[in-house]
C-alpha positions in Angstrom: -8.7 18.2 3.3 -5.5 19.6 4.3 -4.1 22.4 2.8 -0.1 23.0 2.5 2.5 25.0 0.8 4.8 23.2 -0.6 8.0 24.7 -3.0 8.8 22.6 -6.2 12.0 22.7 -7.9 10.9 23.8 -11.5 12.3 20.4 -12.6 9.7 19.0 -10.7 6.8 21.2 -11.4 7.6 20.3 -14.8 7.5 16.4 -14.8 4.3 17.2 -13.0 2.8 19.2 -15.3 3.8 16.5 -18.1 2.3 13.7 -15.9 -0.9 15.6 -15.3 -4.3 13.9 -16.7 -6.6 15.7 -19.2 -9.0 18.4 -16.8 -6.6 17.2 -13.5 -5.9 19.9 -11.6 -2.3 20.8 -10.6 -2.9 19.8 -7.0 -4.6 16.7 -8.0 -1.8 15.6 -9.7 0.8 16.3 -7.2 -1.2 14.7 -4.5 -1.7 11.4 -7.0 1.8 11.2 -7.7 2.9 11.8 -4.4 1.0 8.8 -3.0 2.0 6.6 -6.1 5.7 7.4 -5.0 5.4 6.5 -1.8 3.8 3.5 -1.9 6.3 2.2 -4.1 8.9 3.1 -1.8 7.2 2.2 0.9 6.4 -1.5 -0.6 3.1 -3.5 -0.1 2.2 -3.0 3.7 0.4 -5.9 5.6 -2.8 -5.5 7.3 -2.1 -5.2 11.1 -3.9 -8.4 11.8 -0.8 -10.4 10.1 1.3 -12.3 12.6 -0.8 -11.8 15.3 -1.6 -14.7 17.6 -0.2 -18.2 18.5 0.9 -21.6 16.1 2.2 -22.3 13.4 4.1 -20.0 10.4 1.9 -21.7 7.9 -1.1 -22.0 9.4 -2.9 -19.7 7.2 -2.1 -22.1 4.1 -2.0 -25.7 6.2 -5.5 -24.9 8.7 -7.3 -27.5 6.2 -4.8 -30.6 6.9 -4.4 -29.3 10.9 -7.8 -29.8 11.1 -8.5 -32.8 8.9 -5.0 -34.4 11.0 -7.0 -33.7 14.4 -10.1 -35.0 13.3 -8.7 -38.3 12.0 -6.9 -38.3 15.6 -9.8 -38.6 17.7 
């Protein structure tokens, strides 16, 4: 685990003592907050298999009737 110094406004350390869990240490609660914060900011990521490849937009959704329309052509 890394290990860093970081300086908190008072402000801060405050709504992070307020937010901390019952027995969560100070750290602990920084570091849970921290990555709640950022992954709202950051959004929801998509895995980095997503749009990868050739066809259609849809295909994900539509392979079913692709298939069953290419079957029924033969």
């Amino acid at each position: 685990m890394a290990r860093r110094t970081v300086n908190l406004p008072d402000s801060v350390e405050t709504v992070v003592r307020e937010l901390a869990e019952d027995g969560e240490s100070f750290s602990a609660t920084v570091a849970r907050l921290l990555e709640a914060g950022a992954r709202s900011v950051r959004g929801r990521r998509h895995p980095s298999y997503v749009a990868t490849g050739e066809g259609p937009e849809d295909l994900g959704r539509m392979a079913e009737s692709y298939l069953r329309d290419l079957a029924s052509a033969r």
